[in-house]
C-alpha positions as a Markdown table, in Angstrom:
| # | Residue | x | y | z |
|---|---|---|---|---|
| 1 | Unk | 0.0 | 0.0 | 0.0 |
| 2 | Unk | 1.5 | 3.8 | -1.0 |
| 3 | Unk | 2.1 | 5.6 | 2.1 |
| 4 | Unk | 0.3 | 8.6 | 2.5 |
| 5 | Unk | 2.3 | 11.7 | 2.1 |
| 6 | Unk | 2.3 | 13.9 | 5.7 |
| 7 | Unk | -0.6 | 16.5 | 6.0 |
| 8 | Unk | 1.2 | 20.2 | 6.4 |
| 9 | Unk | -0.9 | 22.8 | 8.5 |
| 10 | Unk | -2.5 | 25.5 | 6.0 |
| 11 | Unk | -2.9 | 28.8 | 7.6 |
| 12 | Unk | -6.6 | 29.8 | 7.0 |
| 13 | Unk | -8.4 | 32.8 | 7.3 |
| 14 | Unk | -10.7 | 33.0 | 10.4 |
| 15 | Unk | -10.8 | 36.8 | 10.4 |
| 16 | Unk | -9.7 | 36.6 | 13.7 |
| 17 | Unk | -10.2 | 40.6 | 14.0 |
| 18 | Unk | -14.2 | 39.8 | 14.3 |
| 19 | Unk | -14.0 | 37.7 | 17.2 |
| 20 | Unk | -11.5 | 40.9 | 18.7 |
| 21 | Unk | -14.1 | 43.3 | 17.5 |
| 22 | Unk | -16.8 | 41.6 | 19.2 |
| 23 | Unk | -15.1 | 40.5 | 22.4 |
| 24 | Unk | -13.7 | 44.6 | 22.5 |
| 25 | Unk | -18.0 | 45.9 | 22.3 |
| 26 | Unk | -18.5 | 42.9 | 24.6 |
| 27 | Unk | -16.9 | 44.7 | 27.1 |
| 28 | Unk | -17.9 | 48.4 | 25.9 |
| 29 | Unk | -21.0 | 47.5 | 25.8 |
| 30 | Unk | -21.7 | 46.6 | 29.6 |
| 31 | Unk | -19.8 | 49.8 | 30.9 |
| 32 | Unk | -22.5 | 51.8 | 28.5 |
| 33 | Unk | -25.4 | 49.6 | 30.1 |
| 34 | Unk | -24.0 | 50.2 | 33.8 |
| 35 | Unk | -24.2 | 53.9 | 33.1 |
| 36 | Unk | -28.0 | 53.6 | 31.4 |
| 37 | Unk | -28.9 | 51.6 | 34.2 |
| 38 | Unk | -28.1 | 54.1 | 37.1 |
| 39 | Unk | -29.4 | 56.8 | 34.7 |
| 40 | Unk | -32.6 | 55.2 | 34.6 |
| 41 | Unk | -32.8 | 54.4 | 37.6 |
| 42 | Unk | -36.7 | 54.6 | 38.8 |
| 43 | Unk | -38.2 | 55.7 | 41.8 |
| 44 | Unk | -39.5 | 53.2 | 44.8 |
| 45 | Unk | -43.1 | 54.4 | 44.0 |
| 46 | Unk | -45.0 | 57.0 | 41.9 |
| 47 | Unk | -46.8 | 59.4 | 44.0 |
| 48 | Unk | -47.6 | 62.4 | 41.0 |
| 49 | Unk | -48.7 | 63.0 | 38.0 |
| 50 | Unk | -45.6 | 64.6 | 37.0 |
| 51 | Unk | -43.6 | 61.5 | 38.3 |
| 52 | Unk | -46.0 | 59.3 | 35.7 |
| 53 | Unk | -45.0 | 61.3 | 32.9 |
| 54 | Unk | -41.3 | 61.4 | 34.2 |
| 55 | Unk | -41.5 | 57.4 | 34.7 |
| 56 | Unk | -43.3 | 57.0 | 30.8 |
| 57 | Unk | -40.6 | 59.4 | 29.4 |
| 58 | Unk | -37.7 | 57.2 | 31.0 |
| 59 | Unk | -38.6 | 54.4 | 30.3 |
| 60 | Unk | -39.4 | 55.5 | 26.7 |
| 61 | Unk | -36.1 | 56.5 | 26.6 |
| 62 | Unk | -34.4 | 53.0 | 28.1 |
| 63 | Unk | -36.3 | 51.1 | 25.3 |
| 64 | Unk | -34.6 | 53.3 | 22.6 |
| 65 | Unk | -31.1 | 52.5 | 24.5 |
| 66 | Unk | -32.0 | 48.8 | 24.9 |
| 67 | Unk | -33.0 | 48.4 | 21.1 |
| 68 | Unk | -30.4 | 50.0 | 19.6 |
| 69 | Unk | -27.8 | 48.0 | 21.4 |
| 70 | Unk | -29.5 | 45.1 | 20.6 |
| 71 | Unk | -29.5 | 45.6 | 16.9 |
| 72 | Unk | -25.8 | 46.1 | 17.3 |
| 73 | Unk | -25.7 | 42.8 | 18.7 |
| 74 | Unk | -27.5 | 41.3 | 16.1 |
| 75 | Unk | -25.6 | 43.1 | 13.6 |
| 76 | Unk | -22.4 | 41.6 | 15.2 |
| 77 | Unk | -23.6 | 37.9 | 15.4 |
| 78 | Unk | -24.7 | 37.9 | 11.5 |
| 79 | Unk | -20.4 | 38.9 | 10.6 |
| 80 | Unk | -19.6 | 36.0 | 13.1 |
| 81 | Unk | -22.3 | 34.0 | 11.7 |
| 82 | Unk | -21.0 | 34.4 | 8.0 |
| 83 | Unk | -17.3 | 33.9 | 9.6 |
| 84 | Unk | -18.1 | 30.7 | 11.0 |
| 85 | Unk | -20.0 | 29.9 | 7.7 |
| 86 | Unk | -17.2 | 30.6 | 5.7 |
| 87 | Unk | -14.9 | 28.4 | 8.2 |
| 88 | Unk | -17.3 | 25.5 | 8.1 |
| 89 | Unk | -16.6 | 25.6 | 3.8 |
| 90 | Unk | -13.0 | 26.2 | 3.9 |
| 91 | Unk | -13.0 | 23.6 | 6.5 |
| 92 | Unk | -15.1 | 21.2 | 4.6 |
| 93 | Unk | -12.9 | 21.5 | 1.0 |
| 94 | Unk | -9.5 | 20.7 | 3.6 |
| 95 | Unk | -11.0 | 17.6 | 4.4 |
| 96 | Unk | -12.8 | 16.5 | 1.5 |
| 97 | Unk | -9.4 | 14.8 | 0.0 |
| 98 | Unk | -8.7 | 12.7 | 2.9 |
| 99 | Unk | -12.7 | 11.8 | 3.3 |
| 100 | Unk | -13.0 | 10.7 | -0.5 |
| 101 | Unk | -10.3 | 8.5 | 0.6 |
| 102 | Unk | -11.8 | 7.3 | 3.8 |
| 103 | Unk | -15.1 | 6.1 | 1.3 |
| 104 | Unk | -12.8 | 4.9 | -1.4 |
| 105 | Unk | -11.4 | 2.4 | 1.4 |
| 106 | Unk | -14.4 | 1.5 | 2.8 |
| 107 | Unk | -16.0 | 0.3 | -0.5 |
| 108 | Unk | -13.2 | -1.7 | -1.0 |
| 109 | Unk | -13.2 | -3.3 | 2.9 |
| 110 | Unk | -17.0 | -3.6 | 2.4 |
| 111 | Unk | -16.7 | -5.2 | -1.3 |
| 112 | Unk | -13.9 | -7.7 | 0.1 |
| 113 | Unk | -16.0 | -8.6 | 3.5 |
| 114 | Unk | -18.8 | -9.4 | 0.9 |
| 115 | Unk | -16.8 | -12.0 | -1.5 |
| 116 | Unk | -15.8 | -13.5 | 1.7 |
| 117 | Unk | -18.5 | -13.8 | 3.3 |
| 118 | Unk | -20.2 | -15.1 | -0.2 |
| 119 | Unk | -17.2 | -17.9 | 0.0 |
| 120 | Unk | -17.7 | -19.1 | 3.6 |
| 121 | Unk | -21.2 | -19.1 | 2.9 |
| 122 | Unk | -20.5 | -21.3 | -0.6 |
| 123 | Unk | -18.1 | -23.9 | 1.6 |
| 124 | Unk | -20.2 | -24.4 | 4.3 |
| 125 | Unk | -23.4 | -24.9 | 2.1 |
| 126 | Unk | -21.3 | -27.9 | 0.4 |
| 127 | Unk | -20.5 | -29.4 | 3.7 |
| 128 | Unk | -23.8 | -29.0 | 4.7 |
| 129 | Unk | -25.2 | -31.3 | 1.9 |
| 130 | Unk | -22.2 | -33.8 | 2.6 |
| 131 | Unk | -22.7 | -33.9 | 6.3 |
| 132 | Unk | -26.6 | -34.4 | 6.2 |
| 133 | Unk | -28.0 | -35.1 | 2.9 |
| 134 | Unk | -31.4 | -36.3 | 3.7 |
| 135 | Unk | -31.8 | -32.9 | 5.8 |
| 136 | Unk | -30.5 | -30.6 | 3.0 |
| 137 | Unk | -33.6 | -31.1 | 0.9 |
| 138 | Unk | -35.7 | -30.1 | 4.1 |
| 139 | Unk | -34.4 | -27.7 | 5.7 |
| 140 | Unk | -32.5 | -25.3 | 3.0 |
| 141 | Unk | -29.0 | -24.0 | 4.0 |
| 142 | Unk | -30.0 | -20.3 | 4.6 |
| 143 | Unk | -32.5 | -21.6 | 7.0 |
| 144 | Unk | -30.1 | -23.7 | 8.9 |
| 145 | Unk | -27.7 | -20.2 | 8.9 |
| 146 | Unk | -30.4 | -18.1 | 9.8 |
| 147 | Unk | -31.9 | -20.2 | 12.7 |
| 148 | Unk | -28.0 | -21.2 | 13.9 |
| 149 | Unk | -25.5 | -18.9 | 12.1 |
| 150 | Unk | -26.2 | -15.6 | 13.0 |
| 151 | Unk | -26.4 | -15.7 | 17.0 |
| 152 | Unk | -24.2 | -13.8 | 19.2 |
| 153 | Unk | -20.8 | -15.1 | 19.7 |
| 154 | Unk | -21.8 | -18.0 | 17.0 |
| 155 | Unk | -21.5 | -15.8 | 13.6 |
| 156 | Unk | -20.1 | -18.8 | 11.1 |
| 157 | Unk | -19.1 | -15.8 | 8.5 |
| 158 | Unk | -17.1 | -13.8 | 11.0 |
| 159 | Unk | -13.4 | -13.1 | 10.4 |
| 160 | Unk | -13.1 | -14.4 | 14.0 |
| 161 | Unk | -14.2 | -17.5 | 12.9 |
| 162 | Unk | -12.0 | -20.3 | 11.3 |
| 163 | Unk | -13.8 | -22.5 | 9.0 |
| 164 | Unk | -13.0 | -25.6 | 11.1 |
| 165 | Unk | -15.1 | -23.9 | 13.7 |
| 166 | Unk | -17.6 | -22.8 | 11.7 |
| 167 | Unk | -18.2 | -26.4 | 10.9 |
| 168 | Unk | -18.4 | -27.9 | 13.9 |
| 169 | Unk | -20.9 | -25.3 | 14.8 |
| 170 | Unk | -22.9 | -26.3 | 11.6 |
| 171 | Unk | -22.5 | -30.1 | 13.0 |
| 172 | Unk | -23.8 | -29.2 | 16.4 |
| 173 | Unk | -26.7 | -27.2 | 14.5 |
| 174 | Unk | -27.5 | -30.7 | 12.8 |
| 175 | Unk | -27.3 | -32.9 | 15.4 |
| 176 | Unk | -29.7 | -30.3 | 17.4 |
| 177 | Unk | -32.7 | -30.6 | 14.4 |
| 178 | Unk | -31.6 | -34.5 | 14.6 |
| 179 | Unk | -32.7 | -34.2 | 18.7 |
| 180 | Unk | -35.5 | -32.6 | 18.0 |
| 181 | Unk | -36.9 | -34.9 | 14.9 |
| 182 | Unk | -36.6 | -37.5 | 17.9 |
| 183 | Unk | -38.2 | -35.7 | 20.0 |
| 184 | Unk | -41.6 | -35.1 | 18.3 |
| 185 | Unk | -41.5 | -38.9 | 18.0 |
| 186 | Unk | -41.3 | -39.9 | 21.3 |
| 187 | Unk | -43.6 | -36.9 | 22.1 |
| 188 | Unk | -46.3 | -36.9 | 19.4 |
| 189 | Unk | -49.3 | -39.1 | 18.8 |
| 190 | Unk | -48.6 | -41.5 | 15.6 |
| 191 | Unk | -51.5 | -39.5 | 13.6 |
| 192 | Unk | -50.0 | -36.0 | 14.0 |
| 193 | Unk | -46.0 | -37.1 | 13.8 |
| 194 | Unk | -45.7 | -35.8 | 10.1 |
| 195 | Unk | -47.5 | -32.9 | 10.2 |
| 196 | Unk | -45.7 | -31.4 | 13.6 |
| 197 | Unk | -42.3 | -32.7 | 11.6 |
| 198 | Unk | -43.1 | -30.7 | 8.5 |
| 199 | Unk | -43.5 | -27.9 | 10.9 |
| 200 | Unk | -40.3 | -28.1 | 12.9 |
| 201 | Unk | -38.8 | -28.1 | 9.5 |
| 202 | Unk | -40.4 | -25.2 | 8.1 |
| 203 | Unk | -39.6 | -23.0 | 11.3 |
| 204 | Unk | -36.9 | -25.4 | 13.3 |
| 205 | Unk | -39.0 | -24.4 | 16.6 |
| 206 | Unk | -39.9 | -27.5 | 18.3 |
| 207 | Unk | -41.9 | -25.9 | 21.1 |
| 208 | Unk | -43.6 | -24.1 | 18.9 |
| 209 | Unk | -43.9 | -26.9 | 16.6 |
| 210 | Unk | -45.4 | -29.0 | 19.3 |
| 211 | Unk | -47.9 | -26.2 | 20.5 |
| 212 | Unk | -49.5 | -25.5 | 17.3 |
| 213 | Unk | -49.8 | -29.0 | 16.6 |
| 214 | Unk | -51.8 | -29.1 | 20.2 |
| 215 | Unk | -53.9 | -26.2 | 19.7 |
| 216 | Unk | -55.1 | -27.9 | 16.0 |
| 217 | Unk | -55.9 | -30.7 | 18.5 |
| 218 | Unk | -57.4 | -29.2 | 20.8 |
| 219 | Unk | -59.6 | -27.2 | 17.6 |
| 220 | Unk | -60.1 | -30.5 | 16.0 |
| 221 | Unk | -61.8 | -32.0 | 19.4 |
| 222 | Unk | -64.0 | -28.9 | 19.9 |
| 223 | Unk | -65.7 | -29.3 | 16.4 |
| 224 | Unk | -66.1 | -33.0 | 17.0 |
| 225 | Unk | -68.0 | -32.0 | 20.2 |
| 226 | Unk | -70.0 | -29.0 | 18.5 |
| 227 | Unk | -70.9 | -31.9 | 15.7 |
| 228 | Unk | -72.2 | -34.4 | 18.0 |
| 229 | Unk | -74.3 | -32.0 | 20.2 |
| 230 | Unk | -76.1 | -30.5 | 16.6 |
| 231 | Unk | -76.9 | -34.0 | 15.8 |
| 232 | Unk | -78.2 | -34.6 | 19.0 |
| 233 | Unk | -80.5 | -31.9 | 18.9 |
| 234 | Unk | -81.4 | -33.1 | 15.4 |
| 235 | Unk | -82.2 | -36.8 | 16.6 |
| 236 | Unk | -84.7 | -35.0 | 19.8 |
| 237 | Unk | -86.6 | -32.1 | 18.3 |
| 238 | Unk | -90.5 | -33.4 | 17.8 |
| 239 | Unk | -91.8 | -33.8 | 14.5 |
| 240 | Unk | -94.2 | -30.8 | 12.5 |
| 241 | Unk | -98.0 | -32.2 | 11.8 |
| 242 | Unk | -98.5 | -32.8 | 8.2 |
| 243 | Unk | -101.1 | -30.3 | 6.9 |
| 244 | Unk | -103.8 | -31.4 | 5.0 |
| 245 | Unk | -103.3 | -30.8 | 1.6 |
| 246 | Unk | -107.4 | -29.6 | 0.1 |
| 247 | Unk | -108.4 | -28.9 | -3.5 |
| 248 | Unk | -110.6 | -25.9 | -4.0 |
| 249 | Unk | -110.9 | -23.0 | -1.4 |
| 250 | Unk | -111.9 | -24.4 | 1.8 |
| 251 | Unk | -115.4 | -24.0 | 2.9 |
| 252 | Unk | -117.2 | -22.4 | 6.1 |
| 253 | Unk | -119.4 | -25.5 | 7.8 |
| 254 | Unk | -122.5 | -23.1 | 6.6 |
| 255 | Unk | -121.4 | -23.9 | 3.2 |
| 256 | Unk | -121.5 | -27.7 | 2.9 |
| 257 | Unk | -124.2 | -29.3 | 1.4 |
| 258 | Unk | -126.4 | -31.9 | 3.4 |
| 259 | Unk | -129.7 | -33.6 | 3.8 |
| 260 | Unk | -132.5 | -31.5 | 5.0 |
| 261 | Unk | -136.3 | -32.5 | 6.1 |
| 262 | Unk | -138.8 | -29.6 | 6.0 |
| 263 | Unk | -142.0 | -30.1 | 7.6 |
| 264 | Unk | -144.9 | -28.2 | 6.6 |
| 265 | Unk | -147.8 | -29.0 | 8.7 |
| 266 | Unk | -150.5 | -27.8 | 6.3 |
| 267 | Unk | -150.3 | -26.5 | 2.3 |
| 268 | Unk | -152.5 | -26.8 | -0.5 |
| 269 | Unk | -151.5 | -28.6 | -3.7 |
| 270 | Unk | -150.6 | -25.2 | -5.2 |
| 271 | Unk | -148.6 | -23.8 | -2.3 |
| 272 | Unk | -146.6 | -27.1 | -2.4 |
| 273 | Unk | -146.2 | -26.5 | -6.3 |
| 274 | Unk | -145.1 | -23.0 | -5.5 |
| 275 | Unk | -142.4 | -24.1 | -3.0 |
| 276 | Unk | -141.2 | -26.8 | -5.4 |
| 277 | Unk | -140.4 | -24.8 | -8.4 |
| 278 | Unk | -139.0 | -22.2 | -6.3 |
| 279 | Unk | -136.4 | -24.8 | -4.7 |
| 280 | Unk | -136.0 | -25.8 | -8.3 |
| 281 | Unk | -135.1 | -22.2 | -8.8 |
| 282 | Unk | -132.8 | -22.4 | -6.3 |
| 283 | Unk | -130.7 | -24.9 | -7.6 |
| 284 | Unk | -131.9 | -27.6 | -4.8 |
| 285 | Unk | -133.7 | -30.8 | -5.8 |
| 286 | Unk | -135.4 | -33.5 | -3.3 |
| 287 | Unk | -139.0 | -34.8 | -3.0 |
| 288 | Unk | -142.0 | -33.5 | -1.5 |
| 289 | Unk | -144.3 | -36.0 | -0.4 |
| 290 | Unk | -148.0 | -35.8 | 1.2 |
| 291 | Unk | -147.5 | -36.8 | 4.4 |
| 292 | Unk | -151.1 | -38.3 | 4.1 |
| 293 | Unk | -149.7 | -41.1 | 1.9 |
C-alpha cells in the first residue's frame, strides 16, 4: 500500500479581528449599560402625576437605548455567523481529500467482507449437503444459517471464525434438528408425527412446533364436540303435523251441502207447487211428499 504523504498545516483565514471586535463591544457594551442603568434608575413608587409622565418618558427612553444595542448585537452575530459559515466551507474542501479516501477504502473493505463472506457461505453450504443429505432437501442451507449462524458469539461468516469452527458449529446445528426430529417422535401421537415434523422443519422451533400442533388438536376436538351436540339436537326435536293438503278453497261449515227435512204441517197442492219450483229455482232438488200417503 502507497504511504500517505504527511498533512502540512495550511494557515486559514478565520478573520480573527471579528471575534477581537466583538469580544472589545462585549466589554464596551456593559460599561454603557452600567451607566443607562443608574441613569434610569426609577423611583420606589409613583406618588404624581408629574412623576408618571417622568416614569413613561424614561422608560421610553431606556427602550430606545435597549433596542439599539440590541440591533448592534444582532448586527455583530450575523459577521460571526457568515465567519463561522465561511470556516465551516473552507474547512469542509480541507477535508474533502482525505474523506474521499476514507469512502474509497471502505467500498473496498466492504466489497472484500462481501466476496468472503459469499465464499464461507458457498463452503459451508457444500459441507452441509455432505454432512446431512437427507436434511438438506428439508431444511435449506440459509435456514439452517439463519436459525443457527447468525447468534451472538456464533456468527459462522465472521473473520473471527476459522472455517474448522464454523463447521463444527454447523454439525452441532444438525445434530440439534436431529434431537428434536426424535423428540416429536417420542412426544407426538402417531396420527400428527408428520404434520408437527413438516413444521419443525419449516420453522426449526420444536416448542412451537409441538404447541401449534396441540392447539389444531385441541380445535379439532372442539368441532367433533360441537358436531355431536347439533346432531343430537337433530335426533330430539318433535316432528311438525302434516297439513292437509285440500283442492278448492276451503269451505265455512255453513257452506257444505247436506240432507234437510222440511216439515210443513198444512199447504194446498198449489202452495206445495209453488215451493217446489222455487227450490227448483234455487238450484236444490229433493221430493215433497203428502204426508197423508
Amino acid at each position: 500500500m502507497d504511504r500517505v504523504g504527511q498533512i502540512e498545516a495550511a494557515p486559514i483565514n478565520t478573520e480573527m479581528d471579528t471575534i477581537s471586535k466583538a469580544e472589545l463591544w462585549l466589554a464596551d457594551t456593559s460599561e454603557r449599560v452600567s451607566e443607562r442603568c443608574e441613569l434610569y434608575r426609577p423611583p420606589k413608587r409613583i406618588e404624581s402625576e408629574a412623576q408618571r409622565k417622568d416614569c413613561a418618558a424614561a422608560r421610553t427612553r431606556c427602550r430606545r437605548d435597549a433596542a439599539r444595542i440590541d440591533g448592534e448585537r444582532k448586527a455583530l452575530l450575523r459577521g460571526m455567523e457568515d465567519v463561522l459559515k465561511k470556516f465551516k466551507l473552507e474547512v469542509k474542501d480541507v477535508l474533502s481529500p482525505l474523506t474521499d479516501l476514507d469512502i474509497q477504502y471502505k467500498h473496498l473493505l466492504d466489497e472484500y467482507d462481501e466476496a468472503r463472506r459469499a465464499e464461507r457461505e458457498a463452503q459451508l453450504a457444500q459441507e452441509y449437503a455432505i454432512m446431512a443429505p437427507d436434511l438438506f432437501s428439508l431444511v435449506p442451507f440459509e435456514r439452517l444459517m439463519q436459525k443457527y449462524g447468525n447468534g451472538r458469539g456464533k456468527v459462522w461468516t465472521n473473520r473471527s471464525t476459522s472455517i474448522e469452527a464454523a463447521k463444527l458449529m454447523m454439525r452441532d446445528a444438525v445434530a440439534s434438528i436431529t434431537q428434536g426430529e426424535q423428540d416429536i417422535s417420542g412426544l407426538a401421537d402417531p396420527e400428527d408425527i408428520d404434520d408437527i415434523k413438516a413444521r419443525f422443519f419449516e420453522t426449526l422451533d420444536l416448542q412451537g412446533a409441538l404447541a401449534d400442533a396441540r392447539h389444531a388438536k385441541e380445535q379439532r376436538e372442539r368441532v367433533r364436540q360441537m358436531e355431536a351436540a347439533r346432531a343430537a339436537r337433530e335426533q330430539t326435536r318433535p316432528l311438525a303435523e302434516p297439513t292437509p293438503v285440500t283442492e278448492g278453497p276451503v269451505q265455512s261449515p255453513e257452506d257444505v251441502p247436506h240432507a234437510w227435512v222440511v216439515n210443513i204441517p198444512s199447504a194446498t197442492k198449489a202452495q206445495m207447487c209453488q215451493l217446489a219450483k222455487a227450490l227448483n229455482e234455487l238450484g236444490l232438488s229433493g221430493t215433497i211428499r203428502d204426508a197423508r200417503r
